[in-house]
C-alpha positions as CSV (number, residue, x, y, z in Angstrom):
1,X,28.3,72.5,50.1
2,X,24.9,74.1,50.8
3,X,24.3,72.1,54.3
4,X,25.5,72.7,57.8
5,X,28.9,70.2,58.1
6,X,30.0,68.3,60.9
7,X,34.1,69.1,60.6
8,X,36.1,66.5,63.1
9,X,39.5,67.9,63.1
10,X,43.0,65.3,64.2
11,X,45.3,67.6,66.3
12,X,49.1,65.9,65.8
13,X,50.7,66.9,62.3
14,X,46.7,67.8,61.3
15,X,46.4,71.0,63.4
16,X,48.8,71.5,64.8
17,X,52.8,70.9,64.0
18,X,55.8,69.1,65.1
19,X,56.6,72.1,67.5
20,X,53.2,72.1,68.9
21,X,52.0,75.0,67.5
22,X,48.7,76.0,65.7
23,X,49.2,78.3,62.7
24,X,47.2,81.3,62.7
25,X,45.5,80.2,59.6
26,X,44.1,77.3,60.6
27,X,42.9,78.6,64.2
28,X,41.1,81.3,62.3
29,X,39.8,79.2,59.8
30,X,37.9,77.2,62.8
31,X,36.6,80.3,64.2
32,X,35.1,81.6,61.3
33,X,33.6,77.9,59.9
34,X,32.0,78.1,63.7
35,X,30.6,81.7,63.3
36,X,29.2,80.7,59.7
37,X,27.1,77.7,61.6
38,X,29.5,74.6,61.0
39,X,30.5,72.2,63.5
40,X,33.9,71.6,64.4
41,X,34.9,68.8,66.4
42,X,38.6,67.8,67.8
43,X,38.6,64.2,66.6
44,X,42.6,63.2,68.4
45,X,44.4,60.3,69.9
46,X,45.3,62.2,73.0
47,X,43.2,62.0,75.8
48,X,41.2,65.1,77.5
49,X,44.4,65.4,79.9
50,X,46.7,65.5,76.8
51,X,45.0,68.5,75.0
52,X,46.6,72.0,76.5
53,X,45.0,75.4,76.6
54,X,46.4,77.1,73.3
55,X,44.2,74.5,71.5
56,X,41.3,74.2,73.7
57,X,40.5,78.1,73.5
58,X,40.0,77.9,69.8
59,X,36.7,76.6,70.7
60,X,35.2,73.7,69.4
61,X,32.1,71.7,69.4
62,X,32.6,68.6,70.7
63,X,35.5,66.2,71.4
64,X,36.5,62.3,70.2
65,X,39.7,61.4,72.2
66,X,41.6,58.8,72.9
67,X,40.8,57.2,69.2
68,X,37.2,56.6,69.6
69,X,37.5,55.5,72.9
70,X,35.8,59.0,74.7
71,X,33.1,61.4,73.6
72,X,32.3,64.4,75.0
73,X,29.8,67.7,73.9
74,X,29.6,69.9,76.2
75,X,29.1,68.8,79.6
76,X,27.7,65.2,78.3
77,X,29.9,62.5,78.2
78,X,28.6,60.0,75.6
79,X,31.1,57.1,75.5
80,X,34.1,55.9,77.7
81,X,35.6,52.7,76.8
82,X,38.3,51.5,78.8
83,X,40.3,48.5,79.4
84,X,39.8,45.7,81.7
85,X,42.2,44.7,84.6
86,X,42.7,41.5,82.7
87,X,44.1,43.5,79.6
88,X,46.1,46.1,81.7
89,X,47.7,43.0,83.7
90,X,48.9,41.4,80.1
91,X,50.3,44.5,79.0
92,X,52.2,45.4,82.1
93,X,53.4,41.6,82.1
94,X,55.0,41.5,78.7
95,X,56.0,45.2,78.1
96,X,57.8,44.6,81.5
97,X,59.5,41.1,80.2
98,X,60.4,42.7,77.0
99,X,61.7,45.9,78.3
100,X,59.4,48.3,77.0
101,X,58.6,51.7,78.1
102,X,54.7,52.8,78.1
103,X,52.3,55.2,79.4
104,X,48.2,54.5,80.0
105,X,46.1,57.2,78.8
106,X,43.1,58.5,80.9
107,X,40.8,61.3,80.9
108,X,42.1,62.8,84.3
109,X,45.7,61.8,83.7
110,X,48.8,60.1,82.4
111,X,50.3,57.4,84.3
112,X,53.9,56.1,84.0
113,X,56.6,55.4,85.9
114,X,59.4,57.7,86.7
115,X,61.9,56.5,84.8
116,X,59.6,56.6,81.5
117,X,58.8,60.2,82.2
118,X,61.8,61.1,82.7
119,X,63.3,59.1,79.0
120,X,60.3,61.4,77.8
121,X,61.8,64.8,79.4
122,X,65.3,64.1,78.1
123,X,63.7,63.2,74.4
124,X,62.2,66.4,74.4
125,X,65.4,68.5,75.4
126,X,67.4,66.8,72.8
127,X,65.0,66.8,69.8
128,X,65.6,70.7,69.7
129,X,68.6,73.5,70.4
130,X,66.3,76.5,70.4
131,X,65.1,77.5,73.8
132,X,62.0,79.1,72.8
133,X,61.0,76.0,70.7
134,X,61.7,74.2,73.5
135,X,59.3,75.6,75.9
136,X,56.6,75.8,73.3
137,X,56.8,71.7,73.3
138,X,57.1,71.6,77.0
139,X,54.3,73.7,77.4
140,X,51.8,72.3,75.0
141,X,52.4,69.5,72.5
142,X,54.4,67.3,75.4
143,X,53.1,69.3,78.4
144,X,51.2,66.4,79.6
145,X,54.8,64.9,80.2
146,X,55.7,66.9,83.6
147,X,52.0,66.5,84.4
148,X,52.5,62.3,84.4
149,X,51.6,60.9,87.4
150,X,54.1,58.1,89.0
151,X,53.7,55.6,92.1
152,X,49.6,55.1,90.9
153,X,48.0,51.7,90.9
154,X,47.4,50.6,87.1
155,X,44.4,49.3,88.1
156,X,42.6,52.4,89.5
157,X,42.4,54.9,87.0
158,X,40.0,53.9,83.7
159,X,42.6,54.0,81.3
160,X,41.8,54.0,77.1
161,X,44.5,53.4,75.8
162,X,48.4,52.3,75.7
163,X,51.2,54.3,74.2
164,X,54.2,52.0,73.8
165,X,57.7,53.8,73.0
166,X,60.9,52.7,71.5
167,X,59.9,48.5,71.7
168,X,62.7,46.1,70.5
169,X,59.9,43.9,69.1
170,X,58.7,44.9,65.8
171,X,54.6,46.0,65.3
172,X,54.0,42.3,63.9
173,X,55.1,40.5,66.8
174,X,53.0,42.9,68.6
175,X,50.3,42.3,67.1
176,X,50.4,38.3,66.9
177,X,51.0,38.9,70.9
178,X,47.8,41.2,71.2
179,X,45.7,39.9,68.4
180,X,42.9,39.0,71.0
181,X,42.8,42.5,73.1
182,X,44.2,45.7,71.4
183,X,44.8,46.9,67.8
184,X,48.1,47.5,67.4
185,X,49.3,50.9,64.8
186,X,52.9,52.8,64.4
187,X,52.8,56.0,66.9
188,X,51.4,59.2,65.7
189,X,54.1,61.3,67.1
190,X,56.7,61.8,64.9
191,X,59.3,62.5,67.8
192,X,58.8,59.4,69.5
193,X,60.0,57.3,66.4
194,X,59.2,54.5,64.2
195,X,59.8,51.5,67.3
196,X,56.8,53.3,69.3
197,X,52.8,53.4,68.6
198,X,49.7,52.5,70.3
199,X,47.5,49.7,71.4
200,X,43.7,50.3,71.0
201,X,41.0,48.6,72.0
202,X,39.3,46.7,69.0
203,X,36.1,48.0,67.6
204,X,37.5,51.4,68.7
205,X,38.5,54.1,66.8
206,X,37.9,57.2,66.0
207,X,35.0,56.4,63.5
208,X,33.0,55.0,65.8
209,X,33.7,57.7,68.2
210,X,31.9,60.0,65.1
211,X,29.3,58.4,64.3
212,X,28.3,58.2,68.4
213,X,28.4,62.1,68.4
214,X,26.7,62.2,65.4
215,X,23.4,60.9,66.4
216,X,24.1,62.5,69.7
217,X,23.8,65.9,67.5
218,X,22.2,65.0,64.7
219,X,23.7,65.8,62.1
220,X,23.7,63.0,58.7
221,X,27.1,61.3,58.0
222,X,26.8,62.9,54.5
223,X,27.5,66.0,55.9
224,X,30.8,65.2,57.4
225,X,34.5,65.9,56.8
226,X,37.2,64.8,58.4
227,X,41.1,65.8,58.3
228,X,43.7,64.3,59.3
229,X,47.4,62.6,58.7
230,X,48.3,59.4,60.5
231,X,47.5,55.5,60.8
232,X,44.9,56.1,63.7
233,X,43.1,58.1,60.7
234,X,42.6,55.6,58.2
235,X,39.0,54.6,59.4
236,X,38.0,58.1,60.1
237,X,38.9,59.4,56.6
238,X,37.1,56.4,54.8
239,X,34.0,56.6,57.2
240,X,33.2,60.3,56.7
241,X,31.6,62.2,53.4
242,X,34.8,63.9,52.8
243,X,38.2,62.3,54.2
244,X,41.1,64.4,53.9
245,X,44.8,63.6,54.5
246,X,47.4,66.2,55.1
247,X,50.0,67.1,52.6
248,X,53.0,65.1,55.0
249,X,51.0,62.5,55.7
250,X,52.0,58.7,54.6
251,X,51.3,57.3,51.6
252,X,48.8,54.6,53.0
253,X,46.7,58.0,54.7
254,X,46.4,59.7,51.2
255,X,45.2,56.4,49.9
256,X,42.3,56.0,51.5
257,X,41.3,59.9,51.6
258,X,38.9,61.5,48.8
259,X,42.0,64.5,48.4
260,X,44.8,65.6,49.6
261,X,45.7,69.3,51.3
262,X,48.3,71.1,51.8
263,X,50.5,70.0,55.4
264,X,50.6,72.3,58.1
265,X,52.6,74.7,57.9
266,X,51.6,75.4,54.7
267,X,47.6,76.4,55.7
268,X,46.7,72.9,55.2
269,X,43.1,73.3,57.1
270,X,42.4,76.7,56.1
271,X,43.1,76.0,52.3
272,X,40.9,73.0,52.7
273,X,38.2,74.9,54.8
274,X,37.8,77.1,51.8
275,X,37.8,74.5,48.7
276,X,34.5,73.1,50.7
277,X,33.0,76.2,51.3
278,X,33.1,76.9,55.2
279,X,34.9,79.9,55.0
280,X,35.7,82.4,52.5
């Protein structure tokens, strides 16, 4: 690829692993596809208040976060989407009926209650034995959990999106219940299990987050890649010039992507970097 590329990067199981941590390889790789004159964007599910400092200090160009639903280069905000009282009051009204745990995403903060952060504090300390491991989640992939702010009216902060965990309905049910408000996919956190995911709101994702920082920076969608490994992928990897999936990510994610890398931990990013000529 002769042209400068627009490289929008996922962050959970894309770059960064289960443990939280960026490999070396792939936070060089971004470094150096940045000082060869490519763009690289985080392109994540989390909100602004869910991304820690370890990943932030890479550097990167430009941010699409909560799935589409914020855009951000530099200091210019070009999109925030957020839901409507009316669509935070029926969520809080049957996740509450149904007995199911949540937190709202929003760009200055999480918002749960007590009890749900603390379900999320003892997940943590009992998906690992190994202190050290333990702090490294604590302190960056789930570090937004002691940050959670309790006792807040739902209806204050601008919230984009819902993360739902460990529901005794199944997805379908959710989604015949939400049809005419949110999208519903499985969560994109492997720790938090196959019962939890996220609701969206429709016409958002992170494709439509790209394409509104693309004409922000003008750059042509047929210079775009994209990487990435989970459900809130899909339209991101079929939007872009060049989707890639991860080498652990599900069967339905490799399907729509134009190849498949290597995962992780295994210089996924970095080996893909170089087969499309950002780095060397």
């Amino acid at each position: 690829m002769g042209n400068t590329q627009a490289v929008f990067l996922d962050v959970d199981g894309t770059l960064v692993n289960d443990s939280g941590l960026v490999p070396d390889s792939a936070r060089q790789a971004v470094r150096e596809a940045r000082g060869n004159g490519h763009r690289v964007f985080l392109c994540t599910g989390r909100s602004p208040a869910e991304l820690w400092p370890e990943l932030t200090d890479i550097g990167f160009d430009g941010l699409v976060a909560a799935s589409g639903a914020f855009v951000e280069v530099g200091a210019d905000v070009l999109l925030h989407r957020s839901l409507t009282r009316q669509e935070v009051e029926h969520v809080l009204r049957f996740f509450e009926a149904h007995h199911i745990d949540s937190y709202f995403q929003a760009n200055d903060g999480i918002y749960a209650t007590s009890e749900v952060r603390e379900r999320l504090r003892l997940l943590i300390a009992g998906s690992v034995t190994d202190a050290d491991v333990r702090a490294e989640l604590e302190s960056g992939l789930f570090g937004f959990v002691e940050a959670i702010k309790v006792g807040v009216d739902p209806y204050v902060p601008l919230i984009t999106k819902v993360i739902y965990l460990f529901a005794e309905v199944t997805l379908d049910e959710l989604r015949v219940e939400f049809a005419d408000s949110f999208d519903v996919i499985p969560s994109s956190v492997p720790l938090f299990g196959p019962t939890s995911g996220e609701l969206m709101l429709p016409g958002v994702n992170k494709a439509t987050g790209i394409d509104v920082l693309l004409a922000h920076v003008g750059v042509d969608r047929a210079d775009t890649i994209a990487i990435g490994d989970s459900y809130n992928d899909l339209e991101m990897l079929e939007h872009v010039a060049v989707g890639v999936a991860m080498g652990q990510a599900p069967e339905a994610v490799k399907s729509v992507a134009d190849e498949v890398t290597a995962s992780v931990d295994e210089d996924g990013i970095r080996l893909s970097f170089l087969r499309h000529g950002l780095i060397t």
